[in-house]
N, C-alpha and C positions, 0 to 999 in steps of 0.2 A: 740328435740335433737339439741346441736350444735356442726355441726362439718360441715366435706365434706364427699363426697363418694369412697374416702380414705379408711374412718376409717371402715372397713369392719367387722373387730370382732364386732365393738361398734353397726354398724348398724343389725348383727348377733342375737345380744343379746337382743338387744331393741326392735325388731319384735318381735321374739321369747314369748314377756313378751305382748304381743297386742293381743287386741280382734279384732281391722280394722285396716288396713295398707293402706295408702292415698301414693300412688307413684306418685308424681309430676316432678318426677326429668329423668335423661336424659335415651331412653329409648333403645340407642345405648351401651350403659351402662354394660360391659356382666358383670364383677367382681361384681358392685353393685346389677345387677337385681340376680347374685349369690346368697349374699350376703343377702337379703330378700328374695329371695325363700327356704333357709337352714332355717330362723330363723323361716318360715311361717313351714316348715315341723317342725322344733325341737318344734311349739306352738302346732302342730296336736299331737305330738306325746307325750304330756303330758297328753293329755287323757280329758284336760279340754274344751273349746269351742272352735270348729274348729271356725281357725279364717277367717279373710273377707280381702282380698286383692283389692283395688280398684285401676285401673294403668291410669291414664290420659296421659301420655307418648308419643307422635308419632303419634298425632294425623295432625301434620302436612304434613305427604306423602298423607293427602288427598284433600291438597290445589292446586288449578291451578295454583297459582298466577297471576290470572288477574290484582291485581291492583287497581281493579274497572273499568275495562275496560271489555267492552263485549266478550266474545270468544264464539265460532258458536261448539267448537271442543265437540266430544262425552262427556259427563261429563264420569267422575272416578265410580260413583254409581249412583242409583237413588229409590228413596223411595220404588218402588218394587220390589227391589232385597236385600233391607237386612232382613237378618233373625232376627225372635226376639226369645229370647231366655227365655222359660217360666222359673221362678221358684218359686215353692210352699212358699206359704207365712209363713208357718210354718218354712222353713229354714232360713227365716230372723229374728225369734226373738228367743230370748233367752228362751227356757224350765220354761213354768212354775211349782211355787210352789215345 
Protein backbone atom coordinates (compact mmCIF):
# COMPACT_ATOMS: atom_id res chain seq x y z
CA UNK A 1 0.00 0.00 0.00
CA UNK A 2 0.93 3.66 -0.48
CA UNK A 3 -0.23 6.09 1.29
CA UNK A 4 -0.14 7.38 5.36
CA UNK A 5 -2.31 6.36 8.34
CA UNK A 6 -4.61 8.91 7.23
CA UNK A 7 -6.14 7.00 4.67
CA UNK A 8 -8.21 4.97 7.12
CA UNK A 9 -11.02 3.67 4.63
CA UNK A 10 -8.05 2.50 2.30
CA UNK A 11 -6.22 1.00 5.17
CA UNK A 12 -9.96 -0.62 6.14
CA UNK A 13 -10.35 -2.13 3.03
CA UNK A 14 -6.96 -3.43 2.26
CA UNK A 15 -6.85 -5.53 5.69
CA UNK A 16 -10.02 -6.55 5.24
CA UNK A 17 -8.86 -8.37 1.70
CA UNK A 18 -5.53 -10.12 3.77
CA UNK A 19 -4.74 -13.28 4.86
CA UNK A 20 -1.46 -11.59 7.38
CA UNK A 21 -1.32 -8.21 8.39
CA UNK A 22 2.47 -7.03 9.29
CA UNK A 23 1.84 -3.66 11.61
CA UNK A 24 5.08 -1.94 11.61
CA UNK A 25 3.76 1.20 11.94
CA UNK A 26 2.99 3.65 15.12
CA UNK A 27 1.56 1.76 17.92
CA UNK A 28 0.10 5.06 19.82
CA UNK A 29 -1.87 5.11 16.72
CA UNK A 30 -5.68 4.72 18.12
CA UNK A 31 -7.63 5.69 14.58
CA UNK A 32 -5.13 3.50 12.66
CA UNK A 33 -4.68 0.53 15.09
CA UNK A 34 -8.99 1.19 14.57
CA UNK A 35 -8.66 1.10 11.45
CA UNK A 36 -6.96 -2.56 10.93
CA UNK A 37 -8.74 -4.15 13.65
CA UNK A 38 -12.43 -3.32 11.52
CA UNK A 39 -10.84 -4.64 8.42
CA UNK A 40 -9.24 -7.66 10.56
CA UNK A 41 -13.01 -8.35 11.95
CA UNK A 42 -14.83 -7.51 8.26
CA UNK A 43 -11.85 -10.51 6.85
CA UNK A 44 -13.20 -12.90 9.83
CA UNK A 45 -16.37 -12.13 9.09
CA UNK A 46 -16.38 -13.33 5.49
CA UNK A 47 -16.25 -16.63 6.49
CA UNK A 48 -12.98 -17.09 4.54
CA UNK A 49 -9.46 -17.57 6.55
CA UNK A 50 -9.36 -16.02 9.84
CA UNK A 51 -6.75 -13.86 9.09
CA UNK A 52 -3.26 -13.35 11.08
CA UNK A 53 -2.39 -10.01 12.55
CA UNK A 54 1.28 -9.63 13.43
CA UNK A 55 1.99 -5.95 15.55
CA UNK A 56 5.71 -5.21 15.91
CA UNK A 57 4.76 -1.78 17.34
CA UNK A 58 5.86 -0.52 20.95
CA UNK A 59 8.39 -2.53 21.43
CA UNK A 60 10.27 0.19 22.65
CA UNK A 61 8.56 1.01 26.33
CA UNK A 62 10.88 -2.04 26.91
CA UNK A 63 14.22 -0.16 26.40
CA UNK A 64 16.34 1.29 29.46
CA UNK A 65 18.10 3.43 27.36
CA UNK A 66 21.39 2.74 28.72
CA UNK A 67 23.22 3.89 25.78
CA UNK A 68 25.53 1.10 26.26
CA UNK A 69 26.37 2.23 29.39
CA UNK A 70 26.01 -0.26 32.37
CA UNK A 71 22.91 0.21 34.69
CA UNK A 72 22.77 -1.85 38.26
CA UNK A 73 18.69 -0.72 38.18
CA UNK A 74 16.05 -3.84 38.35
CA UNK A 75 15.68 -4.90 34.51
CA UNK A 76 11.97 -4.21 33.06
CA UNK A 77 11.55 -8.40 32.68
CA UNK A 78 13.71 -11.20 32.67
CA UNK A 79 13.66 -14.52 30.76
CA UNK A 80 11.53 -16.21 33.61
CA UNK A 81 8.81 -14.19 33.82
CA UNK A 82 7.51 -14.23 30.17
CA UNK A 83 4.82 -16.36 29.39
CA UNK A 84 5.00 -18.27 26.11
CA UNK A 85 2.08 -18.51 24.43
CA UNK A 86 1.39 -22.26 22.87
CA UNK A 87 -0.54 -22.52 19.66
CA UNK A 88 -1.42 -25.56 17.89
CA UNK A 89 0.43 -25.95 14.66
CA UNK A 90 -2.70 -26.69 12.90
CA UNK A 91 -3.80 -23.10 13.38
CA UNK A 92 -0.95 -21.81 11.43
CA UNK A 93 -1.56 -23.50 8.23
CA UNK A 94 -3.94 -23.22 5.88
CA UNK A 95 -6.73 -26.32 5.73
CA UNK A 96 -5.78 -28.91 3.55
CA UNK A 97 -7.15 -30.44 0.37
Amino acid sequence: MIGDHSELDKITDLVGQADIVLNAADADDLPLTNAVLSGLKNRNDSGGLKPILIHTSGTGVATDRAGGEYRDEKPLYNASSILLLFIPYSTLMAPSG
